[in-house]
C-alpha positions, -999 to 999 in steps of 0.1 A, spaced: -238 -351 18 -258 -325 -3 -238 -296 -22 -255 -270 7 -238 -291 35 -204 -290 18 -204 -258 15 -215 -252 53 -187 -276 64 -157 -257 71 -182 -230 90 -195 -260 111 -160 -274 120 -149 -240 131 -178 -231 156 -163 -260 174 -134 -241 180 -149 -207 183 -184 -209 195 -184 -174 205 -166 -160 178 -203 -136 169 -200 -106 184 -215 -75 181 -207 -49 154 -198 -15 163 -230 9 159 -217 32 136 -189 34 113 -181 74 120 -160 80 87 -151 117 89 -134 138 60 -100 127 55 -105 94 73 -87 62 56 -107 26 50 -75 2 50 -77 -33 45 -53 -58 59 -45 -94 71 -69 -101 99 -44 -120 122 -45 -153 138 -53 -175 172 -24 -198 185 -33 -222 205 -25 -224 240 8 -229 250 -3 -241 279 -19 -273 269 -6 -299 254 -5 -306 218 -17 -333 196 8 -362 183 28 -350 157 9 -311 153 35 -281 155 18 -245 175 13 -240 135 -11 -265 126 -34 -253 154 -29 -218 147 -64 -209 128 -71 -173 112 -88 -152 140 -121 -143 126 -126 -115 153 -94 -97 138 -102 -65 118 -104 -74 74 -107 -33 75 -105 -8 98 -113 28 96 -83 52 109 -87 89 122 -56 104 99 -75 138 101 -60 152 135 -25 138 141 -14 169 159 19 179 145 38 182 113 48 152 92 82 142 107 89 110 104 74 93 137 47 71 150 13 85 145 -8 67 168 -41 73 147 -79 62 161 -94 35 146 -132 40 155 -147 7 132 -135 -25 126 -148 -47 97 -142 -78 113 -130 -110 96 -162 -135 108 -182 -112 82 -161 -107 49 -132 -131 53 -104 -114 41 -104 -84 16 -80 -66 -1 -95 -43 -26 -119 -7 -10 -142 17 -25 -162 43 -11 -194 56 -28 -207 95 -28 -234 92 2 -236 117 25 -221 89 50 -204 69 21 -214 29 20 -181 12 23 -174 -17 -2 -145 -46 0 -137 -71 -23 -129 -113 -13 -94 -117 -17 -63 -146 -18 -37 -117 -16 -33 -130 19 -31 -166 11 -60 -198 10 -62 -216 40 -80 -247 40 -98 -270 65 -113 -303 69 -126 -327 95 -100 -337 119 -103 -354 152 -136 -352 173 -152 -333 140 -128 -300 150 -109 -284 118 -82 -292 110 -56 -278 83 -50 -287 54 -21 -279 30 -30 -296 -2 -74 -299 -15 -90 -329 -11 -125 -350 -1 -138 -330 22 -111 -301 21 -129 -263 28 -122 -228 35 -112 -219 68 -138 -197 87 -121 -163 81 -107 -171 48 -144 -163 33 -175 -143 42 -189 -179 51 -209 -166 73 -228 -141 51 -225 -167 23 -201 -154 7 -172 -172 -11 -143 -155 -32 -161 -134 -57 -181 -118 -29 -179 -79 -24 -194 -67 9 -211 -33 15 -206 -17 48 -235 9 53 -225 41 58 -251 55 84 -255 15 104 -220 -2 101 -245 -33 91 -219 -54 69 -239 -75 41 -233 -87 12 -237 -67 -16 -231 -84 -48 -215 -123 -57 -191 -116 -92 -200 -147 -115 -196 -154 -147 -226 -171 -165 -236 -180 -133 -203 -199 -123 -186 -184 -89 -152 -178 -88 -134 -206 -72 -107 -195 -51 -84 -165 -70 -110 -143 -59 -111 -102 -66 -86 -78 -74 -97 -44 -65 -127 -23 -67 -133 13 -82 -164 39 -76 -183 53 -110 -196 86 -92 -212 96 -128 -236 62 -134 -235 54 -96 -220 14 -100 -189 -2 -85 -167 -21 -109 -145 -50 -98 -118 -70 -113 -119 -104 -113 -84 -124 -108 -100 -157 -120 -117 -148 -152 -98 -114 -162 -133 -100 -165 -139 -64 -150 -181 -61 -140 -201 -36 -124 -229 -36 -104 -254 -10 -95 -251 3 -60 -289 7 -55 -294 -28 -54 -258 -48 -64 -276 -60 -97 -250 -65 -125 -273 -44 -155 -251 -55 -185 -220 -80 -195 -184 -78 -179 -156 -65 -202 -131 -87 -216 -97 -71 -218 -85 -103 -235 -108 -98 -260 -124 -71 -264 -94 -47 -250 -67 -68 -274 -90 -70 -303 -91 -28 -305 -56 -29 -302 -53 -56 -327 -39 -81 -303 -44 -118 -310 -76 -122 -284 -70 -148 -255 -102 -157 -242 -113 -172 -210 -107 -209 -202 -129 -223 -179 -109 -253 -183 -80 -239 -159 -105 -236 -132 -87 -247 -98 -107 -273 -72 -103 -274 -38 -118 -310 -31 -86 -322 -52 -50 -327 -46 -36 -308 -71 -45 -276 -55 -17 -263 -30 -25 -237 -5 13 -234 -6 17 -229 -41 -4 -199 -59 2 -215 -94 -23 -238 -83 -49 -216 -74 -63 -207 -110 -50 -169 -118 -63 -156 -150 -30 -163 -176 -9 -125 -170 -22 -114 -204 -52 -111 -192 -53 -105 -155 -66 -75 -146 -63 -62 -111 -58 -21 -104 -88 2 -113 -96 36 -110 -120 58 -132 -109 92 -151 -125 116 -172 -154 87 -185 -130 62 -187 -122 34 -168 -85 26 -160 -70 -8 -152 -42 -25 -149 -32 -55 -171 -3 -85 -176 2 -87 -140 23 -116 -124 42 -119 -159 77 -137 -156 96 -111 -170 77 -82 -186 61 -54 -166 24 -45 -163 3 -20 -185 -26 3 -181 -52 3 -203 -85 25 -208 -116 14 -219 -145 43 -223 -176 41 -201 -210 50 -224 -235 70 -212 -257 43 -195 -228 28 -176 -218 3 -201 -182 -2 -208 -168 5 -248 -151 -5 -272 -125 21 -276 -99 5 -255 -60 21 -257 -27 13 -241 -20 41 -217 15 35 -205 44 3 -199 53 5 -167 86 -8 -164 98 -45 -154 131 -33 -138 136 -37 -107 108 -67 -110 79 -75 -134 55 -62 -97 19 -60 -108 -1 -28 -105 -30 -34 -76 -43 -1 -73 -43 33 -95 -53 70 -83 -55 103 -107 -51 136 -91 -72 166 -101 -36 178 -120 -39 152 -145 -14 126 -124 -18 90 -128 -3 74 -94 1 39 -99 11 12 -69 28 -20 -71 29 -50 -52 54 -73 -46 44 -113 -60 19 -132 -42 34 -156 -16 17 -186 2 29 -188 40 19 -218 60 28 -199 91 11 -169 80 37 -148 81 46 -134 43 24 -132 18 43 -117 -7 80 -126 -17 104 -101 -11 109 -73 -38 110 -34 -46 78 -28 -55 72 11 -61 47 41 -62 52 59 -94 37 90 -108 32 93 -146 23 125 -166 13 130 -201 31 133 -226 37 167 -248 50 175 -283 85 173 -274 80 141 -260 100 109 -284 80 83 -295 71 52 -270 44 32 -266 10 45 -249 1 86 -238 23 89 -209 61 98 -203 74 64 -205 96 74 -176 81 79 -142 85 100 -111 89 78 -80 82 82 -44 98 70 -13 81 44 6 92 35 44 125 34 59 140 1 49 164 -9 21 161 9 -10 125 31 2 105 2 -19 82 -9 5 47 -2 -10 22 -29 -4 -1 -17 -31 -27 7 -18 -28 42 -29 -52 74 -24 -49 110 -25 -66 134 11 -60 166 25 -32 187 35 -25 195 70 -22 229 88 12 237 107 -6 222 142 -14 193 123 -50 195 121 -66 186 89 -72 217 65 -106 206 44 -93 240 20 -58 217 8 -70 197 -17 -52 169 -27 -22 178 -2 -14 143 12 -7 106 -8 -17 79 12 -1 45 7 0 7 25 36 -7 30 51 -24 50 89 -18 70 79 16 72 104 28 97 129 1 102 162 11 94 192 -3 116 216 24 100 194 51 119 181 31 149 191 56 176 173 85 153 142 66 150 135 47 180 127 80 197 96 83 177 86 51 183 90 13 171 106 3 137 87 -25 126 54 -7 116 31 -21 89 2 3 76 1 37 61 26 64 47 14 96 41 34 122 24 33 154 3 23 141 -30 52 170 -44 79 155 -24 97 124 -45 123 102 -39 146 132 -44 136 155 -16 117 131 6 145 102 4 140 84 33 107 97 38 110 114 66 86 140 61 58 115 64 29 102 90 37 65 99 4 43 111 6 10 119 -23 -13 113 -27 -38 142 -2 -26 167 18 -52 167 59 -43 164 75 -76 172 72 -95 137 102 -87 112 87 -116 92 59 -103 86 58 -90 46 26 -83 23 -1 -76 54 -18 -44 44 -40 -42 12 -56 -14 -4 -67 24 9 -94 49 5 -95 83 18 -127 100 23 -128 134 6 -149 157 -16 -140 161 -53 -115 190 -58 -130 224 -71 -124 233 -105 -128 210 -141 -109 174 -134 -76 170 -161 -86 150 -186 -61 141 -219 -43 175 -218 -5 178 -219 15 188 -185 55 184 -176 67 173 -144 36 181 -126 33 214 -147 10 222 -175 28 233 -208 17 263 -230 -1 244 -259 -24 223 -232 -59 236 -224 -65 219 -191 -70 237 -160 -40 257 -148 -23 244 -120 -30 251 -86 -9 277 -64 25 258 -48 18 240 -14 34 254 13 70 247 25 74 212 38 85 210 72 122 202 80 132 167 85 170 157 87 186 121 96 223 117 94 248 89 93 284 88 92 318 72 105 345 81 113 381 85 91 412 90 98 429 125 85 466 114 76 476 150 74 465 163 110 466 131 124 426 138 136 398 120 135 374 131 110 336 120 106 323 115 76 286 129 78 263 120 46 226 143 52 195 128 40 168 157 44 147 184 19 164 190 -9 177 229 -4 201 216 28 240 220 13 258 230 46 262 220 81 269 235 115 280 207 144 282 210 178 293 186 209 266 189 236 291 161 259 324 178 267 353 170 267 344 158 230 345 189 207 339 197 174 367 219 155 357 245 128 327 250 105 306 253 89 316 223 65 300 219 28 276 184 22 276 156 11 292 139 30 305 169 52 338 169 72 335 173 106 371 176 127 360 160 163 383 158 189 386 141 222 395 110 250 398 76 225 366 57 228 345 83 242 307 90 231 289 122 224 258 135 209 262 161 182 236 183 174 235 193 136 219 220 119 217 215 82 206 247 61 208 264 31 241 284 30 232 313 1 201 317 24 222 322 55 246 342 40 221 365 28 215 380 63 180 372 68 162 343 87 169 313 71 156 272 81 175 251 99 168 216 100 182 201 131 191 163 138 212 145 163 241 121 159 256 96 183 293 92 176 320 72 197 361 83 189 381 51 182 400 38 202 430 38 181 456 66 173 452 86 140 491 94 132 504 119 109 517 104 78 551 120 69 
């Protein structure tokens, strides 16, 4: 069999299965201003349970990746119709990038065109399924490489010949998908690690992409894809400035599916650049480009490093350490970086990459987070890099400790109070993937009126609000990627975001000093721009009840999650004959007095507010919430 036909195999054996898997792609991809491009898992095809089943195959051995599900999807953010508050925004998604034509992708970028060209990068971030020749010439999985072992149709662009260093363009005025560049080096592909993420260079008009295999970052021209000049070594040339010992590439490491050793279950089989040298998050600031470095390291964290980008495009030799980001709570690699016009760098983590059989985590559990890092100033101490060593963190989704990032991360427009997009806010909303985004069982019966819990997709948020006034993030826009609720498996799905938006107006921050979001006096950097408007009230409440030994009453116990002005509480019964006694009581947690019949239920309606703004006589916020609550059964007595 000649190399060609190998190749073509596993895209043979699977038009068996789906002969009419080609369809047609949408005519246009209609990105408007302050539309997101979010990649994700494309889904899968079970067989059907109506017929029967092979000897000794489980629903999972015949459950194939579903090369019609969307590998990105544009989705309408710009017009949700009403103020972040915590529910299910059930956004448009007008384009699909399907997976039959890119495989899977993780990494997006958007280029400056009047109807930006959309650009995604091969990825194993959502595991390497294999295939080979079963019964009757169909595919049939495979969990270890071997003779005849190839990539399952949807895995890969096989279709537009493309394999795991393939990047993809999707043009901007057509919605034609093609492929736009292969990333090689020397001429060797990459063999199955595949890309990490991509990065648009507005000023010299190339795309840059990480490579997972190699470590090398390259670019290519978006005229034509051609790659005008070498990749950078970070192990090399990125140590060597800082005096590192180099670690150069070793080609002998490289991974092979067609033998036994590789394990689609096992990513240390699947060739990863050594941590040292694996480079992965990107973005490009004030002619320099950014990355991300020692990712998936045992036990220290990840750094970002610059390099500077010369004036034809070429990459420097100037490279720095910027900043250690932390290995507590885990070593979790940085995937994608975003600056804001302030001088912010936003970093994202993911959680480590998992191999699923059944598809259903690809990523093992974790708290990765999304961290904002400013300079530092004078009367910062010493520590490695030239950013505050410690970072400001947001809150991501509902679940566990708000750590639910899945690594994507961009900066769009605010929103006006009817919660149309306003093109005039600038920078007004952070955009991340995550995952668990609304699933928390302690507030079921607050959340399930604004739809379901297990939602996988996007978070957007004030990019002002941190874990300390936005904790859980209730002030937020939830969007869920696929529509599909019912899967609390289901971990590492979403991959990477880009918003479409013009640049800011004004100079861009480069290397000047600024303090918790605020430039100091010695920097001379733009100003900062005027506050953003007050954040809409969001409140959620839990509580339980205790029992007062010295009245012999039942008190509940009320702990207020909400903006971070809220110190006082008002309660009210709205189910007589439960009432509520006296008020208003003082957070956190208040004490509420509620009487009534042992074992009754009632809803009480809460108003949390600010109580040197209500006492000063004027109109003052109230942010309102309801609670559930059910006396015991039991007597409180009196203790004498």
């Amino acid at each position: 069999m000649s190399k060609i036909a190998a190749r073509l195999l596993p895209l043979l054996l699977f038009c068996h299965l789906f002969p009419n898997s080609v369809g047609a792609q949408q005519s246009t991809p209609g990105l408007n201003l302050g539309d997101a491009v979010v990649t994700g898992f494309a889904g899968t095809i079970a067989p059907d349970p109506g017929k029967p089943r092979p000897a000794n195959k489980s629903a999972i051995d015949l459950t194939f990746i579903n090369p019609d599900g969307p590998a990105a999807r544009i989705v309408g953010v710009n017009r949700p119709g009403y103020v972040w508050d915590g529910r299910l925004f059930k956004a448009p998604r007008p384009f699909d990038v399907f997976a039959k034509d890119t495989g899977q992708v993780f990494g997006v970028a958007l280029d400056d065109q009047p109807a930006p060209n959309i650009y995604l990068a091969a990825t194993s971030a959502f595991g390497l399924n294999l295939v080979g020749r079963g019964a009757g010439g169909s595919p049939e999985r495979r969990k270890a490489g071997g003779p005849g072992a190839g990539w399952m149709k949807g895995q890969f662009g096989l279709d537009l010949q493309g394999d795991p260093g393939s990047i993809y363009k999707v043009d901007g005025t057509t919605g034609v998908v093609s492929l736009f560049a292969k990333v090689m080096l020397d001429s060797v592909p990459n063999p199955g690690p595949a890309l990490g993420n991509l990065a648009y260079d507005a000023a010299h008009k190339q795309l840059l992409a990480s490579d997972l295999y190699t470590g090398m970052i390259h670019r290519f021209a978006v005229a034509d894809g051609g790659e005008p000049g070498a990749p950078y070594d970070h192990g090399v040339t990125g140590r060597g400035a800082a005096k590192l010992p180099p670690l150069p590439f070793n080609p002998a490491n490289r991974p092979n599916i067609a033998n036994n050793k590789f394990n689609a279950e096992n990513p240390d089989s699947w060739g990863f650049a050594p941590p040292e040298r694996r480079v992965w998050g990107l973005a490009v600031q004030a002619g320099r480009l950014f990355y991300s470095v020692r990712n998936g390291a045992a036990a220290e964290g990840p750094q970002i490093w610059s390099v500077g980008i010369a004036r034809d495009g070429s990459f420097g030799t100037d490279a720095r350490l910027e900043v250690e980001v932390s290995a507590q709570p885990g070593p979790y690699p940085v995937s994608d970086i975003a600056f804001s016009q302030r001088g912010a760098m936003i970093l994202a983590q993911r959680a480590p990459i998992a191999a699923s059989y059944d598809y259903s985590a690809f990523t093992r559990p974790g708290e990765p987070r999304l961290l904002r890092y400013w300079l530092k100033d004078a009367n910062d101490p010493p520590s490695p890099g030239l950013w505050k060593p410690m970072p400001e963190e947001y809150a991501v989704g509902f679940a566990g400790t708000y750590r639910n990032t899945n690594g994507g991360v961009a900066l769009g427009y605010g929103y006006r109070q009817d919660g149309t997009l306003d093109a005039a806010s600038c920078e007004a909303s952070l955009w991340t993937t995550a995952q668990n985004l609304r699933n928390n069982p302690a507030l079921r019966s607050q959340l399930e009126p604004g739809g379901p819990l297990l939602v996988n997709g996007l978070q957007g948020s004030p990019p002002d609000m941190m874990r300390g006034a936005n904790e859980p993030p209730a002030i937020s826009y939830f969007v869920d990627y696929d529509d599909k609720f019912d899967d609390a498996r289901a971990s590492g799905h979403i991959g990477s975001v880009r918003i479409r938006a013009q640049p800011c107006a004004g100079s861009v921050a480069g290397n000047t000093p600024y303090v918790s979001g605020q430039q100091t006096s010695g920097g001379g950097g733009p100003p900062p721009p005027p506050p953003p408007p007050p954040p809409p009230k969001a409140c959620f409440g839990t509580g339980a009840f205790e029992c007062d030994p010295r009245t012999g009453q039942w008190v509940y116990k009320l702990a207020v999650t909400g903006p971070g002005w809220i110190n006082t509480v008002t309660a009210v019964s709205l189910a007589p004959p439960v009432t509520v006694t006296g008020g208003p009581f003082t957070l956190n947690p208040a004490s509420i007095p509620v009487s009534g019949p042992p074992g009754s239920t009632a809803v009480i309606e809460v108003c949390a507010f600010d109580a040197a703004a209500a006492a000063s006589g004027k109109p003052y916020d109230c942010c309102r919430f309801k609670v559930t609550v059910t006396i015991p059964r039991q007597a409180c007595g009196i203790r004498r």
